[in-house]
N, C-alpha and C positions, 0 to 999 in steps of 0.2 A: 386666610391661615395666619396664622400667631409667628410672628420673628423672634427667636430667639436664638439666630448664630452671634451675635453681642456685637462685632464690630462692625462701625459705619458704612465699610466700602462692601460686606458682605448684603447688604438690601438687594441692590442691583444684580448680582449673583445669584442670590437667593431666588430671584423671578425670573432671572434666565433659566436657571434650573427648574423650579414650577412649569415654568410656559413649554419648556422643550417634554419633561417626562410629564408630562401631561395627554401627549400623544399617545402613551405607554398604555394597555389594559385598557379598561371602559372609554368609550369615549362619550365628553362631555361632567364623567363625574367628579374627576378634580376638581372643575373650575365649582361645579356644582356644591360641593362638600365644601367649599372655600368661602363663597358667599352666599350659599341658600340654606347650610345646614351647619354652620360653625357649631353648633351645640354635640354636633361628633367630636369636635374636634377635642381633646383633655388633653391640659399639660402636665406632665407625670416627670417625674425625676428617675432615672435608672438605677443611682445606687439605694432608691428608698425599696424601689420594687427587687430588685436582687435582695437586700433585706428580708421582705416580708416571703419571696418566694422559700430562703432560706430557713425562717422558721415554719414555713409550712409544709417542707418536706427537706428537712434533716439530713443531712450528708450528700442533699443533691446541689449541683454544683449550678449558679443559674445560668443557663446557654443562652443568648444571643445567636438568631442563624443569620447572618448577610447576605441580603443578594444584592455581589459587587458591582454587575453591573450598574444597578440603579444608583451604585458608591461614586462613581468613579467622577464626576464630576464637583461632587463634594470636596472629595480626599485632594482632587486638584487645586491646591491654593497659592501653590507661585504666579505673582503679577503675568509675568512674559509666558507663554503658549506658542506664538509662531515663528518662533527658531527651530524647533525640534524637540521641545521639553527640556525642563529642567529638571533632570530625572534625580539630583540630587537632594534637591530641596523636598523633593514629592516623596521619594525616600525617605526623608526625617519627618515629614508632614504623615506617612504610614504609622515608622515608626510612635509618635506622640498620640495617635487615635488608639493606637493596639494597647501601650502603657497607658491611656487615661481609664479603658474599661477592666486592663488587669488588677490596677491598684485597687479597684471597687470588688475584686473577686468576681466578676464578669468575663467567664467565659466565649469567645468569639468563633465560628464555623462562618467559613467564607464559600459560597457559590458560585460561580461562575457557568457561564454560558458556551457549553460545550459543543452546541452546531444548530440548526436553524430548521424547525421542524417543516415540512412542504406545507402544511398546512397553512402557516407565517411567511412565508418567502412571500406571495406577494406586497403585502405590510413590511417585512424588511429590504424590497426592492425599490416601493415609495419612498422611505426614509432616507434610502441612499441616494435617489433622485435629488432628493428636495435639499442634502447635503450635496449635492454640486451645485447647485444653483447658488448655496450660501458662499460655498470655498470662491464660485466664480466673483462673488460680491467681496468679497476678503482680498483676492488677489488685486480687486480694480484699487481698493481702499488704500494697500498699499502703495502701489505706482502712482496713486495723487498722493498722499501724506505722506509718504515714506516712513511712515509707524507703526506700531501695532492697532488695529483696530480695537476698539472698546469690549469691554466683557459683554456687552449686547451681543455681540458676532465670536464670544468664544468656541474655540475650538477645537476638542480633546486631542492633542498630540497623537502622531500615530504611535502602535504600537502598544499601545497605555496596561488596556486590558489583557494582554498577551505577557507587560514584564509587569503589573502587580500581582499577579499569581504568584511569580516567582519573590518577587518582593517579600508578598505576606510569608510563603514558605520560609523564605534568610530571617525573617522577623520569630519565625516559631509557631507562625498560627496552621492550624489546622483549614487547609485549602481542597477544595474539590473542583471538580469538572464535570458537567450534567453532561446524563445523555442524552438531552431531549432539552429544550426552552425550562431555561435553569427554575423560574417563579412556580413550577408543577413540584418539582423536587425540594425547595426552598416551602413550598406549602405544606408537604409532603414530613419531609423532617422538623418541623417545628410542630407539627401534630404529635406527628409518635414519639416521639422523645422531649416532650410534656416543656418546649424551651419556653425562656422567658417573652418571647415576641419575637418577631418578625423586623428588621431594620432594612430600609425601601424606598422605593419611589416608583410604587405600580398598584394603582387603585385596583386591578386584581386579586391582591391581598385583601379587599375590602371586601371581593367575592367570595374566596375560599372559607370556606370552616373549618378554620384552624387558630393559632394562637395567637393572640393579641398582634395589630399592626402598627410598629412607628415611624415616623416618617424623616429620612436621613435630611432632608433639607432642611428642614426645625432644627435639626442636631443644635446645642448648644455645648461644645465639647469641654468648656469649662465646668461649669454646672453641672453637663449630663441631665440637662432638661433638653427633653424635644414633647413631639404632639404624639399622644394614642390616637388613633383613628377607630371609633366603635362602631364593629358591625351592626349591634345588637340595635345601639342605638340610630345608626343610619336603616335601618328595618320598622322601627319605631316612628320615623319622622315619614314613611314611607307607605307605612300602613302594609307591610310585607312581611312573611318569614325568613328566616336566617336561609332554607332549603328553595327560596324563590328567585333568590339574586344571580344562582347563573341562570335562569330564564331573563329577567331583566338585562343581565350582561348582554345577553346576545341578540334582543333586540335592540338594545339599542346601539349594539357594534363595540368589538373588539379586533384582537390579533387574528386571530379565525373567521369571525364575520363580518363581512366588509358593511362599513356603515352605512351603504346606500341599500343594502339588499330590503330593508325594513324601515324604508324612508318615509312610502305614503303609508305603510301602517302606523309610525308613529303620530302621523300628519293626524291622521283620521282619529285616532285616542284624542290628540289634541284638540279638536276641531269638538268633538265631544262631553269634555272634560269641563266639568259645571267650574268647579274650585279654582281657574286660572288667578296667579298672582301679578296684579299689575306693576310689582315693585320686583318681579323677578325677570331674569334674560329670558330667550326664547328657549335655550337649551335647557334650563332648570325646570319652564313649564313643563316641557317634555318629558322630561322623567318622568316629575310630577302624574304626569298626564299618563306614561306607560305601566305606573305603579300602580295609579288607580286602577285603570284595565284590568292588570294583574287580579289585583284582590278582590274588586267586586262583579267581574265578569269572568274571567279563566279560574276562581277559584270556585265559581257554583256549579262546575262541570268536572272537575277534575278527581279521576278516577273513572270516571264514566265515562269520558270523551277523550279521543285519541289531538296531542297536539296540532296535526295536520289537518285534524279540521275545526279546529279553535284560531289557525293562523295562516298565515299567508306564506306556508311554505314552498309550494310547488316545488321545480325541478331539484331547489335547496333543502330538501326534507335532511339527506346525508348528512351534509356540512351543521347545519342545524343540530343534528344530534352531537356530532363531535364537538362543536362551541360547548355544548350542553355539558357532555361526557368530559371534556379540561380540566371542567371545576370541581369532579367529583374524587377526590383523594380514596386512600386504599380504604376498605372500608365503608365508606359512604355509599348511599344508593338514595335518588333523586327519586323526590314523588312523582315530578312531572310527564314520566315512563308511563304509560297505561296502563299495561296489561303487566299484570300478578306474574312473578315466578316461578315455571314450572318447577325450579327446584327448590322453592321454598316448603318444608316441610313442617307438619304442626305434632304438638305434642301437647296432650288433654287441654286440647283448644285452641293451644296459643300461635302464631306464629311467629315463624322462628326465622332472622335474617339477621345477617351484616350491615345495616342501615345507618341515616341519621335522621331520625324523624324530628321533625320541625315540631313539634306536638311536646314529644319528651324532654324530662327535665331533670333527668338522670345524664352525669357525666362519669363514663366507663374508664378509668384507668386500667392498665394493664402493665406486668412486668412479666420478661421473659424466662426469668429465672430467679428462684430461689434467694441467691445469694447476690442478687444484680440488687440493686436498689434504682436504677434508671424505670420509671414508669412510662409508658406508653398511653394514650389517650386517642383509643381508636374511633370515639363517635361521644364527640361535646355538642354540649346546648351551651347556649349562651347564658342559661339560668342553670348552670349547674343544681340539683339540690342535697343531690347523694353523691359519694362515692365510693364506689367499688371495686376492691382489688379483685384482679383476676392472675392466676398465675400458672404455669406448664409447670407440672408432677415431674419431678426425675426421678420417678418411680413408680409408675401406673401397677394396679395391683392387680386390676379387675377389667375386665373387656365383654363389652355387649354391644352385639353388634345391632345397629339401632337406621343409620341413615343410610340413606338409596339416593343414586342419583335421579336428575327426571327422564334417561332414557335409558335408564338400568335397571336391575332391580340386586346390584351386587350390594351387598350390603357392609356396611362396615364401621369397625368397632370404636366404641366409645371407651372411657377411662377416667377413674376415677381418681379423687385424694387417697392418703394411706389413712388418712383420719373421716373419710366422709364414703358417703356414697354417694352422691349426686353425682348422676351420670351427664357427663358433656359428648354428644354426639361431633364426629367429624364427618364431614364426608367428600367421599375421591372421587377421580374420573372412574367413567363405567369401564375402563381397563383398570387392573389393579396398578394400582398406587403406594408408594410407602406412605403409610399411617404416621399422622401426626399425633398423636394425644396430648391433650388438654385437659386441666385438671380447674377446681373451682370449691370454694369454701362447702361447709358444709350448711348452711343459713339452708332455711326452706324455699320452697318457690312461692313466688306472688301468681296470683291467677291478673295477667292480663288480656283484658276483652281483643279478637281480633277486630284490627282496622288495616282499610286500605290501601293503608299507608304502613310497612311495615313499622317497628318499634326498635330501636336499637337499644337493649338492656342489660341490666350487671348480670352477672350469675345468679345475685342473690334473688333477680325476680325470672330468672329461669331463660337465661340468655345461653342462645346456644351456637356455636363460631362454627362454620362450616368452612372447611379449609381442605383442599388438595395439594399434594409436594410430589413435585416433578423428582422420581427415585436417581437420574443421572447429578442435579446440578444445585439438589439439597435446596430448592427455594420453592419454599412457600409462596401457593398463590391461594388466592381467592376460589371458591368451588365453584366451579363452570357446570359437568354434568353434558357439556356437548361433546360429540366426536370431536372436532377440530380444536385443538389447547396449542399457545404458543409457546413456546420455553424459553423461559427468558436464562440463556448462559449465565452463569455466576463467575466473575474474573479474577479468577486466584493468582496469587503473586509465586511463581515457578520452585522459591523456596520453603517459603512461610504455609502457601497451600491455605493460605484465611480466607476466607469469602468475603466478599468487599460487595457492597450495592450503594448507590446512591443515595438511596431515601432511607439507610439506618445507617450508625455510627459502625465505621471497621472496628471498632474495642468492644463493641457489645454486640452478642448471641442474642441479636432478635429471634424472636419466634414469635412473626406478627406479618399478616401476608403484604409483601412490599412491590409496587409496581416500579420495574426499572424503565421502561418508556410508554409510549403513547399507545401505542400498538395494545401491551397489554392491559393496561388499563382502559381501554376499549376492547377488549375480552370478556375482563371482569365485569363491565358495565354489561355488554348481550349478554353475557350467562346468567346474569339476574333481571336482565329486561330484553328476553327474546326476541319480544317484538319488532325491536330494532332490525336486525339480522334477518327478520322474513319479512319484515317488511320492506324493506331496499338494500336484499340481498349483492345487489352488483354493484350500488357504491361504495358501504358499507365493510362485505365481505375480505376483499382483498386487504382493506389495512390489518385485520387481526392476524393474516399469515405469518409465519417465521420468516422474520429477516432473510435475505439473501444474503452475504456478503461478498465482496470482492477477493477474498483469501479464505481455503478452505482449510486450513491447518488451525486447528483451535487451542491449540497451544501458544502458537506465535498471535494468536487472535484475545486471548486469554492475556497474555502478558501488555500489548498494545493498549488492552482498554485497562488494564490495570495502570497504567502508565497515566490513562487519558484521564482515570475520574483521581485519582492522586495532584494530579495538576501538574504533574513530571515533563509529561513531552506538548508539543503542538501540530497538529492537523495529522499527527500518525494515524490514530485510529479513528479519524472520518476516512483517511482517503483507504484503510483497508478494511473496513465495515462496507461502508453506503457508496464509495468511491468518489464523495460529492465535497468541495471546499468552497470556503468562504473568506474573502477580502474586503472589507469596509473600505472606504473614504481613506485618500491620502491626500495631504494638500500637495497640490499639483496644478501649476498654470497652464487651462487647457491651450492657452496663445501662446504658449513658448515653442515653436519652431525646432529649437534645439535639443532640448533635454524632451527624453523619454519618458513613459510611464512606469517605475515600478512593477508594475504587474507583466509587463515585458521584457522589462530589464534580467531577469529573479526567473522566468519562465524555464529558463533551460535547466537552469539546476532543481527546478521543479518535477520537471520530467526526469530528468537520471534518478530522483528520489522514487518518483512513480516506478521506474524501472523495476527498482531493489525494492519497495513494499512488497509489488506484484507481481514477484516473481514465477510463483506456483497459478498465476490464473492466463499465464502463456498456450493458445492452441497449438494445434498442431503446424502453425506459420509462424509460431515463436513472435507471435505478438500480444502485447498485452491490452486490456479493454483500455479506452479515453475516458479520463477522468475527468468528471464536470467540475470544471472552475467559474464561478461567482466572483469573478472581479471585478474592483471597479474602476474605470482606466475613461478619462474622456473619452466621450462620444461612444460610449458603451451603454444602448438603451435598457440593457438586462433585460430583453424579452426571454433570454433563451442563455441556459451556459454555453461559457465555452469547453468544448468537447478536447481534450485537449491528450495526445496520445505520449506514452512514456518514452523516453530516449535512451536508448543504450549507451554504457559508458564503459572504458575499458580500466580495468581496476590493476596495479600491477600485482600478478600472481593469479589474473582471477577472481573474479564476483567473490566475493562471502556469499553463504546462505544467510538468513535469518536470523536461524538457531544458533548459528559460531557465530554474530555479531551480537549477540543479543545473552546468550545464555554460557559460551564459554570464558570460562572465568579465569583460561591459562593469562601468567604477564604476558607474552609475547602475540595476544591477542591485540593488544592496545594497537599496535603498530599497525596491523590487517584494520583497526576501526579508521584509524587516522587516514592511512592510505584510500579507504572507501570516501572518507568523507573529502577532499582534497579533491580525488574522481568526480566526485557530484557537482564541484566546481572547474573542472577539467583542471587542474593546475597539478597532475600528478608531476608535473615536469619540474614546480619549484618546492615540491617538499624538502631538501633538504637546505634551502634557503631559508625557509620557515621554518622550520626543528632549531635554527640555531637564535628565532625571534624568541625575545622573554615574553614570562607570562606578564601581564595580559595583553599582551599586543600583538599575539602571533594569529589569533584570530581578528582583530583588527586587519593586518596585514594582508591578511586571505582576500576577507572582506574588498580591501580596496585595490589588490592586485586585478581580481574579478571586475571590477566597474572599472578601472580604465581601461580594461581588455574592450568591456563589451562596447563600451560607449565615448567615441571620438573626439565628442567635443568638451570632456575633460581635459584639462590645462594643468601645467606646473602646478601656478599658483592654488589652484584645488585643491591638490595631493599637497602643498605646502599647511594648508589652513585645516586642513585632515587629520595629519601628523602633530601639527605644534599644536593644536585644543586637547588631544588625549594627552601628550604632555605635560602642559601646564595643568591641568586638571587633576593631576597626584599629587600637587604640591598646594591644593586649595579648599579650603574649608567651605563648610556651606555658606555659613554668612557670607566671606567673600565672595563667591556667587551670586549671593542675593543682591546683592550692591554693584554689584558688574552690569554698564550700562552703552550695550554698542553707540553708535553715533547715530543710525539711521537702520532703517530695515531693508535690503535689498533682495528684492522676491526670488530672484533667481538662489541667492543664498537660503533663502525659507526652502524652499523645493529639493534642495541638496542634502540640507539636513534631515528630513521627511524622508529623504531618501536611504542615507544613510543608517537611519533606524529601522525603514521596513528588511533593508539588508541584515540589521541584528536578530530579526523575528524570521526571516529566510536559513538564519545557520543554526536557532532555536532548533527548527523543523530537520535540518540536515545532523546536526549532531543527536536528536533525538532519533532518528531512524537508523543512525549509525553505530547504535550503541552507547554515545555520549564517552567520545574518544574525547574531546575538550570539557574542561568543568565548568557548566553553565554560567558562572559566577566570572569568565571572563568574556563572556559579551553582554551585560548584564548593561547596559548603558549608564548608568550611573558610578562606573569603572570606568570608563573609556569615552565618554561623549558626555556634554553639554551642551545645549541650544544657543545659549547668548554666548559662551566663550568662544563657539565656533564663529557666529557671527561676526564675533569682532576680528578675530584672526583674517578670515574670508575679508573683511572689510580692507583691512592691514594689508594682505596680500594683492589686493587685486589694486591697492594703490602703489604697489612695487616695494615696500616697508621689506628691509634687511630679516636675513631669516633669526639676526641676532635679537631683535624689536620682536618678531614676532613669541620668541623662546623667555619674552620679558630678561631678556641678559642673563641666562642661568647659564655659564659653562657645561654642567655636567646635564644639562637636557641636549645641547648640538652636537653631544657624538653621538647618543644616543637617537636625535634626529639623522643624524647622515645616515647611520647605518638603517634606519628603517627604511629612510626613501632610498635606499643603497637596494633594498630587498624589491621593492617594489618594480622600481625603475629595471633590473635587470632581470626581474619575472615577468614583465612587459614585453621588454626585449628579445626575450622568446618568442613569442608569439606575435614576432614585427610590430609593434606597437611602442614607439617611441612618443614620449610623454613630452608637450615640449609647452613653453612660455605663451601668455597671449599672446605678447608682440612677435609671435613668429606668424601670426596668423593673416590669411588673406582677409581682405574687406570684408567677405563672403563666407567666409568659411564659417558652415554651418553643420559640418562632420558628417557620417553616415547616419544621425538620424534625422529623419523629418516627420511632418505629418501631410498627408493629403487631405491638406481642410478638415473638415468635423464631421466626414463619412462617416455613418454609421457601422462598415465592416470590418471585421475583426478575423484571428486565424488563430487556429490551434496549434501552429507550432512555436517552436521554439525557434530566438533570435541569437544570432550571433557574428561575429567578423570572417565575411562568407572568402575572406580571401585566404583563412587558416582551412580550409574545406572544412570547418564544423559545418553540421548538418541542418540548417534553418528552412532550408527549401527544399529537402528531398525525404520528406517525412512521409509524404504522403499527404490524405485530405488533413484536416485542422479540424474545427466544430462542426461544419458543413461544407461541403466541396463547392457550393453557388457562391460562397462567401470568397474576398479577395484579403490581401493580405491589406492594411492598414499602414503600415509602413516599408519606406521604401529609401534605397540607400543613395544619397546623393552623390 
């Protein structure tokens, strides 16, 4: 690959980053694209192509879609990483990426990865594995060198992806949150709304058919030179179609299909395969080798031959089709399917489908509206040669009723221009359906010959859009034609009442059928390729059912995910959808004796949160279901979640409902959110101790009232080095930061800090569920925390340094400190917990928590200081009742 981030110490970065998302999507085709096929690779300039996009479609704005996660490592450019982030610097390092593409009139759409499809959970359970293995190499690194380990062993601060969302949001950019593995969505929306490319690091993108791919670790942000990555011509060097590569994806392994499933088939291509290059690796022959196969053996069968007897899928026929069905955007319809569509209909000869045939060489634009100029691009070749407007009539004149379903014979109407008569057929489910109409130039038809492969074409050669709309939730989907359709809800904002979806912009009235998850887009794939469906109706069958969810009020469910794909709240609307959450990697020394896990420190207020989501799916034992947590905590194998059941919490006045935290807008509401959220962290006892902290420190306050409650072997000096970094941290620029250089690293201090911020991404989640009684912007870390100023303080303190030295001698910062450890200390003191010096400490003292060794057992309840009677042990079972509890109080 071509270097173009410009400065010297970025190299070694640059190949960290390479070597790690390389894991990401295909595997093997990174490295492979890298040195067997660099003639993919083109160096393009951004502001030349926003240029030319701009004169080739006049008043459209060029978009850039990001998918952040694949950002996030890029966007990280402060030296230090293992204090806890430098969340200021990464801040102004946002900020300069956002203003270098606006100055060019570069439009930016941010994605983000909103939960972890089951189909991936294995693949993101390996990752987390093989991140403890690195974190344990990281923690050894440190207690011999007492430094930070080299950018070899970087590693992303926690929390990162959780506050750059909010980041971009304070920054102004347009932020989302997938419902489904963000790269479907992020493929999805750069299609239909015609954006300038794709910015990434998921050779996936190299799969999908959709708009140009560049690559974020090229990024050169001065220039705005990175690398185009061409499908067209990675198909070219391959001797393959644009339409073949999720076949090839999935042989030879992705997030979906484990890369052993199709081992000794690759082996045996290999083993076959005249053309081996002796100057290439063994993984590049193999492609090589699977491409060939592809094209000269699976392509002299196909249409005739069902995949499963072309390949070695056995008991994997299902999962095979789904790898398959990932790649296929709204729209699209793969050849690789056998058998023809019962609901494809023809008209004086032609056939008629939603397709992208690898053959064609017509690129379909579409716009939703009249007066929209956003064009839509439902089904590109990579040889564009034509293009054709297609556009929705706001004022159909004429109706004939023309298309049937394949297990209907209800018929239903088409509609015309005011200026044409070319009838465009629609057609609905065999129950009635509201009518979408579709209108189309008045150009004549082309007569094209039927093939096998259906044709996806303009209007002008007699293309015709078969689309059904669910009459409750106004979304257009794709024409099925089976009994069984799923409905995918549309998440209206409770005042606005806008329809929001993922894979079109909230500001424009698409009217272009949009898949909001995996589910339905495995609908729309069987309803055009039946076969699937009777053929391994019981793996199959169950994913296209309508969600279940955990909360049956779809108002409150309604507003949640509106929340969720806005980028607004965190884990609300997983854990009141699917009931299922997720916690990546924290640095944590699994040998520390003393300090806890995170994941169990944080659990209780996890559960009071479960409480109030779940409240309406209480039986008639006034319990609510356990919710699967995916954390990841030493000695947590992730065979299985933890099952983990909600905690009752006593609110003063009384629970809120939902609706009155969420939807009543009286002022004296505010006080009922605050009071809820305070609950969640049991501390209704010091709210008005906090009411009299300033902003932003009153969440701070909460925050650390909570941790020395739960966790013992917290000392003065902790709560010292806690207080005086948010401190000095208002009176400090970024550069002085940048230049701020502790003495040494002490890992017990890394672990604290780590800590400290998965508790900012814990009150995310609490004040988000609460109604957002506090303004996110005051646990926003980059307000209130710094990694190395903590450090140094921690350092300072734990060598007994005056709390004047630690305040760097600012008078008006130590009243302002007294009173806050004033607050702390005496909210402790409630709850018998007195906060005291290390020298008060025995030889021994290793407080109430421990570990029993690196057992693998684990417990679904929640932890807490069992001598206040919170309830840690009288919950009932945890994740499984064979399982024991993991810690134990010394």
């Amino acid at each position: 690959m071509f270097g173009l981030r410009g400065s010297p110490s970025a190299g070694a970065g640059r190949k960290e980053i390479l070597s790690r998302s390389s894991v990401m999507g295909v595997r093997g085709l990174q490295g492979f694209v890298g040195s067997t096929c660099p003639h993919i690779c083109t160096v393009v300039n951004f502001k030349e192509l926003a240029e030319h996009h701009r004169s080739k479609y006049p008043g459209c704005t060029p978009t850039i879609v990001v998918d952040a996660m694949c950002c996030l490592r890029y966007w990280y450019t402060p030296e230090s990483w293992i204090c806890g982030g430098q969340w200021r610097e990464y801040f102004s390092a946002l900020r300069d990426f956002v203003k270098t593409f606006t100055a060019v009139g570069i439009k930016l759409i941010f994605f983000f990865d909103g939960m972890v499809e089951q189909d991936k959970r294995d693949e993101w359970v390996k990752r987390r594995l093989k991140n403890n293995r690195e974190i344990s190499r990281i923690f050894h690194y440190i207690k011999s060198h007492k430094e930070q380990p080299g950018r070899n062993m970087f590693f992303i601060p926690s929390g990162l992806a959780v506050f750059t969302r909010f980041a971009l949001k304070t920054l102004g950019q347009e932020t989302l949150c997938s419902l489904q593995e963000a790269d479907y969505e992020v493929a999805s929306y750069g299609l239909q709304h015609n954006c300038l490319g794709i910015l990434g690091e998921d050779t996936d993108y190299l799969i999908y058919d959709t708009c140009p791919y560049f690559s974020i670790s090229e990024l050169c942000l001065e220039s705005l030179d990175t690398v185009m990555l061409c499908r067209e011509k990675l198909c070219e060097s391959l001797g393959l179609r644009v339409a073949d590569l999720p076949l090839l994806a999935c042989l030879l392994g992705n997030d979906i299909i484990p890369e052993g499933m199709f081992e000794s088939f690759r082996y045996k291509c290999l083993s076959s395969y005249t053309s081996v290059k002796e100057n290439f690796d063994k993984k590049g022959n193999i492609i090589l080798a699977v491409s060939d196969h592809i094209s000269k053996v699976l392509h002299l069968y196909q249409g005739e031959r069902k995949l499963e007897e072309l390949l070695p899928l056995g008991p994997n026929k299902a999962l095979f089709y789904k790898g398959m069905a990932s790649y296929l955007l709204p729209g699209q319809k793969s050849p690789w399917f056998f058998q023809k569509p019962k609901g494809v209909i023809t008209l004086d000869k032609q056939v008629i489908s939603m397709s992208s045939d690898p053959e064609s060489r017509e690129e379909v634009p579409t716009c939703s509206d009249p007066e929209s100029k956003q064009e839509v691009h439902m089904c590109s070749d990579p040889e564009p040669r034509q293009e054709v407007p297609m556009c929705s009539d706001p004022e159909p004149r004429q109706e004939v009723p023309m298309c049937t379903g394949p297990e209907s014979r209800q018929e239903v109407p088409m509609c015309t221009g005011p200026e044409s008569r070319q009838e465009v057929p629609m057609c609905s489910d065999p129950e009635p359906r509201q009518e979408v109409p579709m209108c189309t130039d008045s150009e004549p038809r082309q007569e094209v010959p039927r093939q096998e492969v259906p044709m996806c074409t303009g209007p002008q050669s007699g293309q015709e859009v078969l689309i059904w709309t669910d009459p409750e939730s106004r979304q257009e989907i794709l024409c099925t034609g089976h009994e069984s359709k799923q409905e995918v809800p549309i998440c209206t904002d409770p005042i606005s009442k806008q329809e929001d979806s993922m894979c079109t912009h909230p500001e424009i009235n698409q009217k272009l059928p949009v898949a909001t998850d995996f589910e339905f887009k495995l609908e729309a794939l069987m309803c055009t390729n039946p076969e699937i469906k009777q053929e391994d109706p019981t793996n199959v069958g169950p994913e296209i059912k309508q969600q279940v969810t955990m909360v049956s009020d779809t108002e409150i469910l309604k507003i949640a995910r509106t929340h969720h794909v806005q980028a607004e709240s965190y884990l609300v609307y997983n854990i009141m959808s699917s009931g299922e959450i997720e916690c990546s990697n924290t640095l944590e020394d699994e040998l520390d004796q003393a300090l806890p896990s995170q994941a169990f420190i944080y659990r209780p207020i996890r559960q009071r949160v479960y409480s109030l989501l779940l409240e309406d799916c209480q039986d008639v034992a006034s319990t609510c279901p356990a919710v699967k947590e995916w954390f990841v905590y030493p000695g947590n194998p992730l065979r299985h979640p933890d099952l983990v059941r909600p905690l009752q919490m006593t609110v003063p006045g009384g629970t809120p409902s939902l609706k009155i935290l969420w939807l009543n807008q009286e002022p004296e509401m505010q006080v009922r959110r605050l009071d809820t959220l305070l609950a969640c962290f049991n501390l209704s006892s010091s709210r008005e101790e906090l009411q009299a902290v300033e902003s932003p420190f009153q969440a701070l306050c909460c925050l650390l009232i909570y941790l020395f409650v739960q966790v013992d072997t917290l000392c003065l000096e902790d709560l010292h080095a806690f207080i005086a970094q948010a401190l000095c941290l208002q009176g400090k620029s970024t550069s002085q930061l940048v230049n701020l250089q502790p003495d040494y690293i002490n890992p017990r201090a890394v672990q604290l800090g780590s800590l400290l911020v998965r508790g900012l991404t814990t009150l995310v989640l609490v004040n988000s569920a609460c109604g957002f009684p506090w303004k996110m912007s005051d646990f926003m870390p980059w307000n209130i925390f710094d990694g190395k100023l903590f450090h140094q303080k921690y350092l300072q303190s734990e060598k007994g340094y005056a709390v004047e030295v630690l305040l760097e001698q600012n008078r008006s910062r130590l009243t302002k400190f007294h009173n806050l450890k004033a607050v702390v200390c005496k909210a402790c003191m409630k709850e018998n917990r007195r906060i005291t010096g290390r020298a008060h400490w025995g030889s021994h003292h290793a407080g109430r928590w421990g570990r029993q060794g690196s057992g693998y057992h684990r417990t679904g309840s929640g932890y807490s200081r069992s001598s206040q009677g919170q309830p840690w042990r009288d919950q009932g079972p945890g994740s499984r009742q064979y399982e024991h509890d993991q810690w134990r109080r010394y």
